[in-house]
C-alpha positions as CSV (number, residue, x, y, z in Angstrom):
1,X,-48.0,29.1,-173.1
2,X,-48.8,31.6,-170.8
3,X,-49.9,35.4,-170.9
4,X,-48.6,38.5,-169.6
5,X,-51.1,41.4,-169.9
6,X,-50.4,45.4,-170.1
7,X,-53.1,47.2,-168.7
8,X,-53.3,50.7,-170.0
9,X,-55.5,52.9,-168.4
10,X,-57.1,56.5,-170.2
11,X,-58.4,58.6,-167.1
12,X,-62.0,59.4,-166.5
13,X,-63.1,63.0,-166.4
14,X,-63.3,62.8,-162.5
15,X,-59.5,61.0,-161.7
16,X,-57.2,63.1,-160.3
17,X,-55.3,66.3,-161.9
18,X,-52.0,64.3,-163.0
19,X,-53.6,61.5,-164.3
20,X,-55.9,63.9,-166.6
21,X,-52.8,65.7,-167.1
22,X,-50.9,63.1,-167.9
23,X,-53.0,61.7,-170.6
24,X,-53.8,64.6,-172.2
25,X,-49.5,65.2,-172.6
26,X,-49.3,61.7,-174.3
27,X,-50.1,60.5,-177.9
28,X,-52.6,57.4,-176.7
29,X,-54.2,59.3,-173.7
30,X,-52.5,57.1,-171.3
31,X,-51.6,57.7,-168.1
32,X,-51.1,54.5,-166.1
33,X,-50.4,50.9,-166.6
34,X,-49.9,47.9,-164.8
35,X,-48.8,44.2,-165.9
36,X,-51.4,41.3,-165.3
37,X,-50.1,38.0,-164.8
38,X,-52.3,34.2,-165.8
39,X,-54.8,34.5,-162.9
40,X,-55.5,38.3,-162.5
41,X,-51.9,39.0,-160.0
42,X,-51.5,42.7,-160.8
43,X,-48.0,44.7,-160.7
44,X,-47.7,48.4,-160.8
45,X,-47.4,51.3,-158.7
46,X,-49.5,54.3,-157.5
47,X,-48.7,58.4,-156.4
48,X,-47.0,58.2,-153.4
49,X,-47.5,54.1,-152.8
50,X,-45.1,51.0,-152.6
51,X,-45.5,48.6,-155.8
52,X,-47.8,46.1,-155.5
53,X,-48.6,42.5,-156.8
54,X,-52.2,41.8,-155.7
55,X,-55.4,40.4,-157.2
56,X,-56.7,43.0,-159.4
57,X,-60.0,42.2,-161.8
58,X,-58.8,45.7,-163.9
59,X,-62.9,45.8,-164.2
60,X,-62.5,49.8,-164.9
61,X,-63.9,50.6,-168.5
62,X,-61.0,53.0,-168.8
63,X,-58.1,50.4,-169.4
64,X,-57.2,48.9,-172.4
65,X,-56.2,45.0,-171.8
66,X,-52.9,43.9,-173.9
67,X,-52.3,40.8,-173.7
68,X,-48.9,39.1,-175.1
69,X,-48.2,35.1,-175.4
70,X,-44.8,34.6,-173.7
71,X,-42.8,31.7,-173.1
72,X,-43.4,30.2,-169.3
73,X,-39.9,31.7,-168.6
74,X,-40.4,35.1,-170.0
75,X,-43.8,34.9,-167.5
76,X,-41.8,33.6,-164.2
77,X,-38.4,35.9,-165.0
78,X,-41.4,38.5,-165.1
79,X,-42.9,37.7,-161.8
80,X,-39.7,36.8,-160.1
81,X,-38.8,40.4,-160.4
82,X,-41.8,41.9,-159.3
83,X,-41.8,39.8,-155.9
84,X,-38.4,41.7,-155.4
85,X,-39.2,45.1,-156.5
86,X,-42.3,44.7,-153.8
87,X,-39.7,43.4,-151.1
88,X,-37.2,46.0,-151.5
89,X,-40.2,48.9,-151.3
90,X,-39.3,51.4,-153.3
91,X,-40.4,54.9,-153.2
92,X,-43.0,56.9,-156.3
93,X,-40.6,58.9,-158.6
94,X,-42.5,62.1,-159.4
95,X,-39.4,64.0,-160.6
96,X,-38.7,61.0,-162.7
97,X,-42.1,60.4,-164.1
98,X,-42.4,64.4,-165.0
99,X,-39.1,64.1,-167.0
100,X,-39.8,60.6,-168.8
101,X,-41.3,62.4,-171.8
102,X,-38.5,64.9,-172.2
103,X,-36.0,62.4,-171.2
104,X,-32.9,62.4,-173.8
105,X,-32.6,58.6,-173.5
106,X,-29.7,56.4,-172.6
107,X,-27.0,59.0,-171.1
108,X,-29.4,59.6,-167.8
109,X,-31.1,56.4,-167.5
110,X,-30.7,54.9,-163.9
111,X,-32.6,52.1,-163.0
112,X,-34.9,52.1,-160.3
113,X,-32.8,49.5,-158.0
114,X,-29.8,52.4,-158.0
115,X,-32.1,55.2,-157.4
116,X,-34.6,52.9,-155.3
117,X,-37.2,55.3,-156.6
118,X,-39.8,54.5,-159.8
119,X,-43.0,54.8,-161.8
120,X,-45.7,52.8,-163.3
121,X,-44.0,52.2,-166.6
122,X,-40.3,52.4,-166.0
123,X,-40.8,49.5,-163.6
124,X,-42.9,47.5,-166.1
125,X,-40.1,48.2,-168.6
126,X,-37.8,46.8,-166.3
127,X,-39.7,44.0,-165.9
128,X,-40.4,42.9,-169.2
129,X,-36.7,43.7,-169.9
130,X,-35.6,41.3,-166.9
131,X,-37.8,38.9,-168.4
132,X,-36.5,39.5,-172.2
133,X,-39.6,40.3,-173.5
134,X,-38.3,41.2,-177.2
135,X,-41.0,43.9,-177.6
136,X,-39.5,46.6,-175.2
137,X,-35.7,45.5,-175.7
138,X,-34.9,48.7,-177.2
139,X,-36.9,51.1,-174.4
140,X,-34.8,53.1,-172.1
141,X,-37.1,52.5,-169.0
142,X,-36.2,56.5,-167.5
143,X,-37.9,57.3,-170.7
144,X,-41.0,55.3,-171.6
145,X,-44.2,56.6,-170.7
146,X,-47.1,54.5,-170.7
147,X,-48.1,55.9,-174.0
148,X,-44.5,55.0,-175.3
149,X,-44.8,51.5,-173.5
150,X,-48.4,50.9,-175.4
151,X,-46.6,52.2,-178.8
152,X,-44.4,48.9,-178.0
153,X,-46.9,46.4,-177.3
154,X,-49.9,47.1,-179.4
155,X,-49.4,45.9,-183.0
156,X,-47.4,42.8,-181.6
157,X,-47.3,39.7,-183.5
158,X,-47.7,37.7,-179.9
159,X,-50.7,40.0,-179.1
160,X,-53.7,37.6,-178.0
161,X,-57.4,37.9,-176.9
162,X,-58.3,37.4,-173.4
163,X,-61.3,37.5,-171.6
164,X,-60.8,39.1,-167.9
165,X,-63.7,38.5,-165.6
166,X,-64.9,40.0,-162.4
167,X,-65.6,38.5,-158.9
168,X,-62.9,36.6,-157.3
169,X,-62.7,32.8,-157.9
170,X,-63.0,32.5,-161.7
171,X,-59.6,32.7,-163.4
172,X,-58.7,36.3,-165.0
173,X,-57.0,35.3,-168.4
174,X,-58.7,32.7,-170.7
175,X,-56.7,30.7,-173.4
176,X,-55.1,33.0,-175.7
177,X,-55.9,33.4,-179.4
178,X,-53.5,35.1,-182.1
179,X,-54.9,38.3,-183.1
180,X,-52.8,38.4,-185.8
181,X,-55.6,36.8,-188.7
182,X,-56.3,38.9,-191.7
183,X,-53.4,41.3,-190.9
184,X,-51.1,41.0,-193.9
């Protein structure tokens, strides 16, 4: 079994404008998130940045850590895609990221290899849909946020505890537990 972990960051009173901004416009008071592979290989993209897949110990107190149990091939499909997206370099999508919360859905959506443009969440949607991760099958990427990507994920019957840790050698995920005890 392996994991694949959303990390969903709530600003800090001193991050930038849009990210407060952001947050404040959403129902969880996200405004970021990236997706964790099994040993701490983070995938995301920043304002006016490439995507990136690098080491990441996602130590900030401000993200949330949502860890799903996937089959091995959800978790390679997963990072397969994410080693192209960084190849091909695609460019920040502000105008798209401003209009995923009034987005009318399926009509508009483009996806981010057409447009070679993205953000933070529709990528990550695009990614868990490459890899058919059945929790966001029904997401139109144009259109999730990361509060609507979080909505998705969080009360997931594949949700697991991990334990992340800091400093560079030790590995970043631990073995997953079902979270799903007592919840009937």
């Amino acid at each position: 079994m392996s994991t694949l972990t959303l990390a969903f960051l709530r600003p800090a009173a001193d991050d930038p404008c849009v990210s407060r901004l952001s947050a404040a416009a959403s129902k969880h008071g996200i405004s970021h998130v990236e997706l964790v592979f099994d040993g701490g290989l983070a995938f995301s993209i920043y304002h006016d940045r490439p995507p990136f897949l690098r080491q990441r110990s996602m130590s900030n107190p401000g993200y949330e850590l949502v860890s799903l149990a996937v089959a091995a091939r959800e978790h390679q499909a997963a990072l397969q895609f994410c080693r192209s997206v960084v190849a091909e370099g695609y460019e920040f999508d502000h105008l798209g990221m401003y209009l995923a919360s009034i987005h009318p859905g399926v009509c508009l959506e483009r996806s981010s290899a057409v447009v070679k443009k993205t953000f933070c969440s529709k990528i990550i949607t695009e990614t868990l849909q490459f890899a058919d991760v059945e929790e966001v099958k029904n997401l139109t990427p144009s259109a999730t946020t990361p509060s609507r990507l979080y909505a998705a994920v969080k009360n997931s019957s594949r949700r697991v505890c991990h334990n992340f840790k800091t400093g560079a050698k030790p590995p970043a995920l631990t073995m997953p537990v079902n979270m799903t005890m007592g919840l009937a």
